[in-house]
C-alpha positions as CSV (number, residue, x, y, z in Angstrom):
1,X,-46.0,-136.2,-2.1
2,X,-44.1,-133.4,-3.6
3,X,-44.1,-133.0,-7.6
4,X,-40.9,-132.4,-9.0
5,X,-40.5,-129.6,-11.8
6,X,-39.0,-130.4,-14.9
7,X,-37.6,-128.2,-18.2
8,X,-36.1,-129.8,-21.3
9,X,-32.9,-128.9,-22.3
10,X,-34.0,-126.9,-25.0
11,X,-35.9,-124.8,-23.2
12,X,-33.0,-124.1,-20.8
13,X,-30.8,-123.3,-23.7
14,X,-32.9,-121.0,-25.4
15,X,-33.8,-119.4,-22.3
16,X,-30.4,-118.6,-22.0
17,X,-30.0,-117.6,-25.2
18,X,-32.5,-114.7,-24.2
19,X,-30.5,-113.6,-21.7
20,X,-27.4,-113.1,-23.3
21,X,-28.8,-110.8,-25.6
22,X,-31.7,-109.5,-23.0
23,X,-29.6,-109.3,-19.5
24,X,-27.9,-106.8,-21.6
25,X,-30.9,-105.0,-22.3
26,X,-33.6,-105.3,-19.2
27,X,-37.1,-105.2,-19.0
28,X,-40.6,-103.2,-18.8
29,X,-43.7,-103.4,-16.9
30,X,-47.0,-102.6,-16.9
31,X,-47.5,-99.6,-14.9
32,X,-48.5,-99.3,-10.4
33,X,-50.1,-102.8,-9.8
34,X,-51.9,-103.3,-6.1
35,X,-49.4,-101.0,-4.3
36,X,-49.1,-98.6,-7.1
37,X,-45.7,-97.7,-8.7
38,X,-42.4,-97.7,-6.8
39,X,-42.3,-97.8,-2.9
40,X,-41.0,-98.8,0.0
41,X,-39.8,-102.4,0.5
42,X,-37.8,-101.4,3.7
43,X,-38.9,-103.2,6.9
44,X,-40.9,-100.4,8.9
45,X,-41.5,-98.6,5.7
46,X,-38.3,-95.9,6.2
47,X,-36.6,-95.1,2.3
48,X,-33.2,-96.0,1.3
49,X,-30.5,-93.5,1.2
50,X,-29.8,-91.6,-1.9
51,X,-26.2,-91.2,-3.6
52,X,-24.8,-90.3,-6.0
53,X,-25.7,-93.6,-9.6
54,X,-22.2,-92.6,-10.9
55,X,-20.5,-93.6,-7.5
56,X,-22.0,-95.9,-6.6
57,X,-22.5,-97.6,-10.1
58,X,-26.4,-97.9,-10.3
59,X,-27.8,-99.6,-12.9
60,X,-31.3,-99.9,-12.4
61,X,-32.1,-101.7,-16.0
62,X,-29.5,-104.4,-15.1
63,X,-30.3,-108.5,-14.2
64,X,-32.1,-109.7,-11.3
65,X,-31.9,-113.2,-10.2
66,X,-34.9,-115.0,-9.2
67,X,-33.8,-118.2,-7.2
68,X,-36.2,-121.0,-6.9
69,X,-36.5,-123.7,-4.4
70,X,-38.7,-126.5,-3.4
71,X,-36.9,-128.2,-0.6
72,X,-34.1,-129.4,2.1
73,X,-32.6,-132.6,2.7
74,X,-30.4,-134.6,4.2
75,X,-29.7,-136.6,1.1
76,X,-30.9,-134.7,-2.0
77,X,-32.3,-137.3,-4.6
78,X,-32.9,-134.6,-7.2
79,X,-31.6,-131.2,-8.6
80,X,-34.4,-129.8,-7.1
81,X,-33.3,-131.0,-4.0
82,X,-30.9,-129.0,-1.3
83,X,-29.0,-129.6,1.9
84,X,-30.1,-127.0,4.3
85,X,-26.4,-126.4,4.9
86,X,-26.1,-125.8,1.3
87,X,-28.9,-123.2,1.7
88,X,-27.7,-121.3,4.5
89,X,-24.8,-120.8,2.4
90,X,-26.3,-119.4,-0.3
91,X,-28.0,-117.4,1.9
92,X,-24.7,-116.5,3.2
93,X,-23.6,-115.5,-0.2
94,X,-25.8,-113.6,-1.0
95,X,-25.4,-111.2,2.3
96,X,-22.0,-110.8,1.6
97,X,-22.6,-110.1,-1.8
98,X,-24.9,-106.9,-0.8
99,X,-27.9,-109.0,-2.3
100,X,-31.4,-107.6,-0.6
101,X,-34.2,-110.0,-0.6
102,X,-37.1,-108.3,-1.9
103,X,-40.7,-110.4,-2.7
104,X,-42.0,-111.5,-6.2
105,X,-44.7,-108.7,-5.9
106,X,-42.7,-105.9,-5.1
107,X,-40.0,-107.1,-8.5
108,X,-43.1,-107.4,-10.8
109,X,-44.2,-104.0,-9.9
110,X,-41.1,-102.3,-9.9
111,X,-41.2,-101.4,-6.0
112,X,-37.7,-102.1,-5.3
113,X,-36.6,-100.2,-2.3
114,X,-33.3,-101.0,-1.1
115,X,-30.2,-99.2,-0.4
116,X,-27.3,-97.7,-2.8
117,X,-25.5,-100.2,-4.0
118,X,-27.5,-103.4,-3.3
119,X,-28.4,-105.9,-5.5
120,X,-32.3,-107.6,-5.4
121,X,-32.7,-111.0,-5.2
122,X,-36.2,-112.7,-5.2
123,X,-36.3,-116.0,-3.1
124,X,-39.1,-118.3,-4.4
125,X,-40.5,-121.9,-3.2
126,X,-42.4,-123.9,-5.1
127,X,-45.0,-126.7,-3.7
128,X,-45.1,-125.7,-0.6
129,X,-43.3,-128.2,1.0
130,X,-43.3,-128.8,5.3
131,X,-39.3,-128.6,4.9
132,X,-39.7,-125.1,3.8
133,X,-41.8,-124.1,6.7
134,X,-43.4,-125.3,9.9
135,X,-43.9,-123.8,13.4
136,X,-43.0,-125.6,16.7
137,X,-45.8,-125.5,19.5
138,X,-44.2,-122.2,20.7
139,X,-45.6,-120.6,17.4
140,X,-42.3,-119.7,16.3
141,X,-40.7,-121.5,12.8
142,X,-38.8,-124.1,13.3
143,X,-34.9,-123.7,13.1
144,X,-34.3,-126.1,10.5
145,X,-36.8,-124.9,8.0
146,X,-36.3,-122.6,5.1
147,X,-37.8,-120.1,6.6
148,X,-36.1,-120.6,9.8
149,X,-32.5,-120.6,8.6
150,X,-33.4,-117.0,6.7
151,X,-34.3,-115.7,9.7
152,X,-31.6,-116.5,10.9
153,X,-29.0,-115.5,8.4
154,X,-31.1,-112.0,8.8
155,X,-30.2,-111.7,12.2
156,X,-27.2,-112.0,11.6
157,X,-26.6,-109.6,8.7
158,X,-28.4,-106.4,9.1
159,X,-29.9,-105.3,6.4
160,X,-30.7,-108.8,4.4
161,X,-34.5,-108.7,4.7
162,X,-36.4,-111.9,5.6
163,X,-38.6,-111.8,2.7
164,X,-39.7,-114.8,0.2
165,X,-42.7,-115.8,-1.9
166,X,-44.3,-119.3,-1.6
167,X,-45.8,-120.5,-4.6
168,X,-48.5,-123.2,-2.6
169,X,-50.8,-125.7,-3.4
170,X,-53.5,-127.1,-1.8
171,X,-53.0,-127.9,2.0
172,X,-50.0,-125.9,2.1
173,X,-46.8,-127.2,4.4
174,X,-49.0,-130.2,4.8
175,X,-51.5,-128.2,7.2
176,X,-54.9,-129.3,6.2
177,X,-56.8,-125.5,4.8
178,X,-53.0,-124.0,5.5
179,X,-55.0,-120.8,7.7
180,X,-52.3,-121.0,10.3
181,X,-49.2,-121.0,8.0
182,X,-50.4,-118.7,5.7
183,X,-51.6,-116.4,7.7
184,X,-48.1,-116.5,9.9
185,X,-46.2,-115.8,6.5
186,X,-48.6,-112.9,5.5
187,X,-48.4,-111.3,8.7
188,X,-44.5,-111.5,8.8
189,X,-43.9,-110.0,5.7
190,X,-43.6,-112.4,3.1
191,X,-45.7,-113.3,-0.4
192,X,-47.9,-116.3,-0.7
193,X,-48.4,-116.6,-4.8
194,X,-50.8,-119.5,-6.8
195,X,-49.2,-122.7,-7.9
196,X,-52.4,-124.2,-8.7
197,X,-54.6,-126.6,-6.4
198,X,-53.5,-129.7,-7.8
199,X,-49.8,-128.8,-9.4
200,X,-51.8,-129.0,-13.2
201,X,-49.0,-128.5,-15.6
202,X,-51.2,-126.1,-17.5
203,X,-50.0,-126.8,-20.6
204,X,-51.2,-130.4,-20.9
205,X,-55.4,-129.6,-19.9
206,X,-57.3,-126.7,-22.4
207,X,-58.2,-123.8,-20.9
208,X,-61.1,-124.0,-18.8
209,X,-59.4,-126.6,-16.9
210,X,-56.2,-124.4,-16.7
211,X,-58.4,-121.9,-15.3
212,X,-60.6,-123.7,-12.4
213,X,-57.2,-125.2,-11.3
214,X,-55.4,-121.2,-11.0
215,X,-58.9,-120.4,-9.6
216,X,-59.5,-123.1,-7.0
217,X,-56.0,-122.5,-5.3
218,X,-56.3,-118.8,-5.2
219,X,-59.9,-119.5,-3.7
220,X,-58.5,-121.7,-0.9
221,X,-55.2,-119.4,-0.1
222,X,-57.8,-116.5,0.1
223,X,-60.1,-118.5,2.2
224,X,-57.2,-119.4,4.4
225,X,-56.4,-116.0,4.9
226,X,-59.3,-113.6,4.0
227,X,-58.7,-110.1,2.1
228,X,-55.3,-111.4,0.6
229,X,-54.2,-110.0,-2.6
230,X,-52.6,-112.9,-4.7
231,X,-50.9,-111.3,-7.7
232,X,-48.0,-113.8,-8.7
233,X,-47.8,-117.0,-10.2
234,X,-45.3,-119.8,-10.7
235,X,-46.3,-122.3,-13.5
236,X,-45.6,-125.7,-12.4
237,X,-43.1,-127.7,-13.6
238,X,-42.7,-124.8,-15.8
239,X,-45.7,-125.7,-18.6
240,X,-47.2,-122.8,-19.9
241,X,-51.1,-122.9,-20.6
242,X,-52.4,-123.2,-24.4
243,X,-53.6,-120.0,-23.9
244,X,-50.7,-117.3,-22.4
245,X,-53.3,-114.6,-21.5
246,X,-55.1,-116.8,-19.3
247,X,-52.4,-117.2,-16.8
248,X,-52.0,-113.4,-16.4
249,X,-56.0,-113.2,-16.1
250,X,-59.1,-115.8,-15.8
251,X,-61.5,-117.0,-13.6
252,X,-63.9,-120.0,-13.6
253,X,-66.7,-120.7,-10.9
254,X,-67.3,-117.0,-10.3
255,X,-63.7,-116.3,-8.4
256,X,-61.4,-113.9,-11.1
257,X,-57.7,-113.9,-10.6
258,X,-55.2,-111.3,-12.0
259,X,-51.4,-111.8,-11.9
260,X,-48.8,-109.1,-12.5
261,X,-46.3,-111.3,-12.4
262,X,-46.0,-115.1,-13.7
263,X,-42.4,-117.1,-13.2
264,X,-41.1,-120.1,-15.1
265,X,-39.2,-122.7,-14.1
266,X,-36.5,-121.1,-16.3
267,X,-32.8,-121.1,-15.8
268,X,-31.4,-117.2,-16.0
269,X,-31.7,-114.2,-14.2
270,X,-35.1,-112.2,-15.1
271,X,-35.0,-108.6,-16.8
272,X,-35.0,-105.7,-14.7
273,X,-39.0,-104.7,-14.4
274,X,-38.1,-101.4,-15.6
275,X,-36.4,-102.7,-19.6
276,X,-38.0,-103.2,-22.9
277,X,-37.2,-106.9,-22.5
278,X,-39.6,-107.1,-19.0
279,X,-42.1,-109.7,-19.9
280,X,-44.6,-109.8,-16.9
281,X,-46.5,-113.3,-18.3
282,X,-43.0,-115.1,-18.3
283,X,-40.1,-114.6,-15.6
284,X,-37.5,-116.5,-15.7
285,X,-36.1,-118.0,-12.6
286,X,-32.6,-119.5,-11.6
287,X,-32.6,-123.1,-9.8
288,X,-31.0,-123.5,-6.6
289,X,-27.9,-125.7,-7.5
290,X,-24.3,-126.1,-7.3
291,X,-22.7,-125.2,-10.3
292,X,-22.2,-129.2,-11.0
293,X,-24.3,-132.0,-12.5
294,X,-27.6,-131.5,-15.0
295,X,-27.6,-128.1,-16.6
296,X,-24.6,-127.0,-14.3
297,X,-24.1,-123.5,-16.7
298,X,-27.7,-122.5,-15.7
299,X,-27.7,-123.1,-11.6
300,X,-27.4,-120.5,-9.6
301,X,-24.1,-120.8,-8.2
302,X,-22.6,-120.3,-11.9
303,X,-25.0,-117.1,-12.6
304,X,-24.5,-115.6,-9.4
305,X,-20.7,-116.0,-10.8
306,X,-21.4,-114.1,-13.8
307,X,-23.6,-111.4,-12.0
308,X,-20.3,-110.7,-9.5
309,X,-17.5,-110.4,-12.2
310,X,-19.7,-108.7,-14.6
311,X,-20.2,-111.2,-17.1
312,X,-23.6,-110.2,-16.7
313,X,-24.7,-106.8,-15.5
314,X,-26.5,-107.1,-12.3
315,X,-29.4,-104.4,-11.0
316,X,-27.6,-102.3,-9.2
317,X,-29.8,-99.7,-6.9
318,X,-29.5,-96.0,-6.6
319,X,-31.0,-96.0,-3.3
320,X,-33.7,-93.6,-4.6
321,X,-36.8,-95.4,-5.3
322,X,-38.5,-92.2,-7.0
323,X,-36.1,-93.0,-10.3
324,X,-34.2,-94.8,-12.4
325,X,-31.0,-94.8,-12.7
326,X,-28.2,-96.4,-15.4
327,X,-25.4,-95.5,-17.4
328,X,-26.4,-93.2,-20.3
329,X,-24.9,-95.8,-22.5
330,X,-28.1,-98.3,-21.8
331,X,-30.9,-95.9,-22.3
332,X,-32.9,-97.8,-25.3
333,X,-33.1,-100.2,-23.2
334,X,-35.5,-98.3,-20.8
335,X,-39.2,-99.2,-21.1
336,X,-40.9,-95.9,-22.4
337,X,-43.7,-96.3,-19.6
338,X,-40.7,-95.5,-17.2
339,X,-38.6,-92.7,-19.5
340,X,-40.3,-89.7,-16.5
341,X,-38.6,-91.4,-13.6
342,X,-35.3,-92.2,-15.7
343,X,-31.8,-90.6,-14.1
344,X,-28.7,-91.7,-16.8
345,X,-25.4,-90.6,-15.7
């Protein structure tokens, strides 16, 4: 049965308050990670084409939203419920808005390679639900799974990668030991990140429990599919443990984890990974929602609003994933690990 995340109101609200004096600024982050510093994200590894930031308006230290999903119905009983036509139209949206998909590992680390002019988005799903993902006995996903209707909005608009992260717990996508569906995602491109075994909402157990729960899930995605570098995190239902550190880095029963990136339930766009107001232990995220009902200022259809008409300056690429590029005007706002590969116009 799936667990349902939930976030007061308050912590909505002063998550939002953070923005609107953050998404201003942007964020930092700690320096390479597994894949070292900035890189390709390009399907087939080939680089981005370089313009001109002033033409094409790069600004590099601007908002990113991180959307997060758990899963499609027919009849959504929750907020955290969506139609899969209302999915396929965000996906939609975001295509025609000159959004690029890129993972949760490749935004942590700052290896956000995509053409001049796009905009990243990082897709997330929480729990690991079989709506999200399932593959018919011809070993392709099925059509009316999350994963199948991204693939399919792909094909249909070059150029939107069919990239996600799936936060999992234990028997992922109701496969018993999940080898099969993990290790389909992982070879297709996309992230498979710890949600915990059980979905412990860390916050509520001390610290060595925290820990054996991040631990036990990272030992059975790794088991699933051997050699597999896990390296983000999604807190469920959005509960941080007593001790921050620990969800960054732990270990309990002789398997040690290390994240570079851990995501809230949240409800705003995250900091650009390359701005003073980048907080690798806490990512916001953006619910999947129609901009009605609970917390309707914080879904994503009213952010993705804000991001278009500028209400909120958006990450904007340069197409040159060697530097940084923003206007000169936003240059405190540049972490100082990053001031080498900084281009202000």
């Amino acid at each position: 049965m799936r667990q349902s995340h939930r976030s007061s109101g308050a912590v909505i609200v002063a998550s939002a308050v953070l923005l609107l004096t953050a998404c201003s600024a942007a964020q930092s982050r700690p320096e390479g990670g597994p894949d070292g510093p900035r890189g390709s994200t390009r399907k087939g590894g080939g680089q981005a084409a370089v313009a001109d930031p002033a033409t094409v308006r790069a600004d590099e230290l601007g908002a990113v939203p991180v959307l997060m999903y758990h899963q499609l119905v027919a009849e959504p009983r929750s907020v955290y419920d969506r139609t899969p036509q209302d999915f396929r139209a965000e996906l939609e949206r975001l295509a025609r808005e000159r959004y690029v998909p890129v993972t949760a590992r490749e935004f942590s680390s700052g290896r956000i390679d995509i053409p001049a002019g796009t905009h990243p988005v990082v897709l997330t799903f929480d729990d690991s639900t079989a709506s999200q993902f399932r593959l018919n006995t011809d070993g392709r996903p099925a059509a009316d799974t999350s994963v199948g209707i991204l693939l399919d909005v792909a094909r249909k608009h070059p150029g939107f990668r069919p990239v996600a992260t799936f936060f999992v717990n234990a028997d992922p996508f109701r496969e018993p030991g999940g080898r099969k569906s993990l290790g389909w995602l992982v070879t297709h491109g996309f992230e498979v990140g710890n949600h915990t075994l059980r979905h412990t909402s860390l916050g509520t157990v001390d610290d060595a429990t925290a820990q054996q729960a991040i631990a036990d899930n990272q030992r059975a995605i790794t088991q699933a599919v051997p050699g597999l570098s896990v390296v983000s995190m999604a807190l469920p239902n959005g509960s941080m443990s007593r001790s921050r550190e620990l969800v960054l880095k732990g270990a309990a029963d002789g398997e040690r984890y290390q994240h570079q990136g851990v995501y809230l339930v949240g409800a705003n766009p995250a900091p650009s990974p390359f701005s003073t107001a980048f907080d690798p232990g806490a990512i916001p995220r953006i619910r999947s929602q129609a901009a009605t009902g609970p917390d309707a200022p914080f879904t994503s259809t009213a952010w993705l609003d804000k991001l278009r008409d500028g209400t909120v300056r958006r990450y904007t690429s340069d197409g040159d994933p060697k530097k940084i590029s923003f206007p000169r005007s936003e240059a405190a706002h540049l972490a100082p690990a990053h001031r080498t590969a900084a281009r202000p116009y």
